[in-house]
C-alpha positions as a printed NumPy array, in Angstrom:
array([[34.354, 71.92 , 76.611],
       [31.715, 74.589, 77.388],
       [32.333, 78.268, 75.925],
       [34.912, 79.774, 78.384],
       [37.025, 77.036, 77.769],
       [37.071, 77.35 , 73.651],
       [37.711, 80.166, 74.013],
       [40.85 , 79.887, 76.239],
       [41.719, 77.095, 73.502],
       [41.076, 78.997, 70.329],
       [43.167, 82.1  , 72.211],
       [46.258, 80.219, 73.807],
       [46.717, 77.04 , 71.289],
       [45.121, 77.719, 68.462],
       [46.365, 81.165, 68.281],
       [49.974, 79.015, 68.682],
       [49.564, 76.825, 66.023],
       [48.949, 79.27 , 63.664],
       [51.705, 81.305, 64.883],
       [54.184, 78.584, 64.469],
       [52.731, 77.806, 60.919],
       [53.822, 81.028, 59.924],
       [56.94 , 81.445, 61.381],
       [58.126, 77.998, 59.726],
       [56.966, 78.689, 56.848],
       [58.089, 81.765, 56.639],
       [61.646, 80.765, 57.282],
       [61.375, 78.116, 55.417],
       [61.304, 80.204, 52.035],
       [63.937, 82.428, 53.107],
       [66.551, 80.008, 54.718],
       [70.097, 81.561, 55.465],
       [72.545, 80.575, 54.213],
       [74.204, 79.88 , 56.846],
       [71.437, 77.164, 58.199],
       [72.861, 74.165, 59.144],
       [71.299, 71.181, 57.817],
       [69.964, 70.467, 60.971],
       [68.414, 73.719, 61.739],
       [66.789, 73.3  , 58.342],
       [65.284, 70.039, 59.337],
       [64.318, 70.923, 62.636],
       [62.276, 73.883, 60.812],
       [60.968, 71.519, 58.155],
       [60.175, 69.136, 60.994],
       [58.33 , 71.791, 63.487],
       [56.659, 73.217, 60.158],
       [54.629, 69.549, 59.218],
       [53.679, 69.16 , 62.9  ],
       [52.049, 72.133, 62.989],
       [50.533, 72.057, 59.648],
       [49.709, 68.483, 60.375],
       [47.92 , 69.489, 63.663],
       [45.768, 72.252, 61.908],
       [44.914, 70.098, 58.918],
       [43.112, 67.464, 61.196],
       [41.704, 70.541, 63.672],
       [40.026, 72.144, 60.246],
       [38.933, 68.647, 58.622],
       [37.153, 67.159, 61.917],
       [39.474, 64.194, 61.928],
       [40.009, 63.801, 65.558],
       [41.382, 60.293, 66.916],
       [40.635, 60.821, 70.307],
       [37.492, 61.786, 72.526],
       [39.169, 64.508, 73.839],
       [40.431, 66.089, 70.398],
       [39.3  , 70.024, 69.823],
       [38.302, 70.145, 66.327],
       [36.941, 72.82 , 64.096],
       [33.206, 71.558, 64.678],
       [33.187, 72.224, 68.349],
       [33.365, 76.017, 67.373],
       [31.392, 75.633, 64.597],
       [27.979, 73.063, 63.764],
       [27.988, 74.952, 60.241],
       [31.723, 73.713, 59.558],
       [31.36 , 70.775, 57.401],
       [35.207, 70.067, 57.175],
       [37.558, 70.061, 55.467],
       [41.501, 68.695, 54.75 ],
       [43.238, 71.836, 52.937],
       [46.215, 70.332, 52.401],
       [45.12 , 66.525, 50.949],
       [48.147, 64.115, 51.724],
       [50.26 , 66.404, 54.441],
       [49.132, 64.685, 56.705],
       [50.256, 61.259, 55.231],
       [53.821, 62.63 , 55.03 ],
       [54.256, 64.126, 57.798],
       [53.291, 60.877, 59.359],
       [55.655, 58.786, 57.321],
       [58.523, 61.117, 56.926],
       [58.543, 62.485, 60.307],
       [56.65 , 61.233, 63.241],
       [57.025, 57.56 , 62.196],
       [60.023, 55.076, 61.741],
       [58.801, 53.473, 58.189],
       [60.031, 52.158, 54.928],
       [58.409, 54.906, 53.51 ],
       [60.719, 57.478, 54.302],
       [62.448, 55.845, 51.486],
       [60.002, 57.959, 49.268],
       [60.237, 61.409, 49.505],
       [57.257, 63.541, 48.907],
       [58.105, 67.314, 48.649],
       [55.786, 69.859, 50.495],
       [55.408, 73.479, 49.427],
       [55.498, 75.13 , 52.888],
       [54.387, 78.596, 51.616],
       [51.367, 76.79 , 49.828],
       [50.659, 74.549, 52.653],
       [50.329, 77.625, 54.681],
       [48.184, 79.968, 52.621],
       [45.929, 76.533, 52.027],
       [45.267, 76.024, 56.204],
       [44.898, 79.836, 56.548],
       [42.341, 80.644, 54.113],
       [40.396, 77.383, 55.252],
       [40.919, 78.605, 58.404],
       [39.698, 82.264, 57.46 ],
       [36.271, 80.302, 56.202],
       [35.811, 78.284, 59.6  ],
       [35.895, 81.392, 61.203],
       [33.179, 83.543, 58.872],
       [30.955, 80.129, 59.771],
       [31.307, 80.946, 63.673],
       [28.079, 82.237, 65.111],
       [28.85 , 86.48 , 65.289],
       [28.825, 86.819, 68.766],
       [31.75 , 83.914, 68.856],
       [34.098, 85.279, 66.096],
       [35.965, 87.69 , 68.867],
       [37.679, 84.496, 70.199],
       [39.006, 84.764, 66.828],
       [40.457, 88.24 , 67.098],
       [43.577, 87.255, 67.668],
       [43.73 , 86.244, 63.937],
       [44.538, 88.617, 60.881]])
């Protein structure tokens, strides 16, 4: 991808996935009452993708060619998994039929989501200066 396009990225999915993070997790502490069990799944569902997707972008663990990971905004970014294990259940709880499901592993989602933000706040203070405004999206 050359510059334009990271930027596009960083502005119209990144910008989304970190956006999503914090709405889930944000409802996710506060669920109504009246949430039926599965809204509350659905949210607990959306809320592991997400954090799932980030915690590979911000640890360089691409699986394809064509993955954008934190190192293609950064050479400085050495990596790094924030949340060690999400993405292990998410895999086996949610986007996988296995026995595992059988063992359920609790996630904090408020934790998991101040964890990928502040390693996300370091990526960014490792992006060259005249990069960081495709970051200005992010508070």
């Amino acid at each position: 991808m050359d510059d334009n396009d990271l930027e596009l990225f960083a502005r119209d999915h990144l910008s989304y996935e970190v956006w999503m993070l914090g709405e889930t997790a944000q409802w996710l502490i506060t669920v109504p009452p009246s949430a039926t069990l599965a809204t509350r799944n659905a949210y607990l569902e959306s809320f592991g993708i997400h954090a799932r997707t980030l915690g590979a972008f911000l640890a360089n663990s691409g699986t394809h060619a064509e993955d954008v990971l934190a190192e293609h905004y950064s050479s400085n970014w050495p990596g790094e998994d924030p949340v060690p294990g999400l993405a292990r259940i998410v895999n086996k709880q949610v986007a996988h039929l296995t026995a595992v499901r059988l063992e359920k592993s609790p996630i904090n989602p408020w934790d998991a989501h101040e964890r990928l933000i502040d390693s996300f706040r370091r990526l960014i203070g490792t992006v060259p200066e005249p990069r960081q405004q495709r970051f200005d999206w992010f508070c």
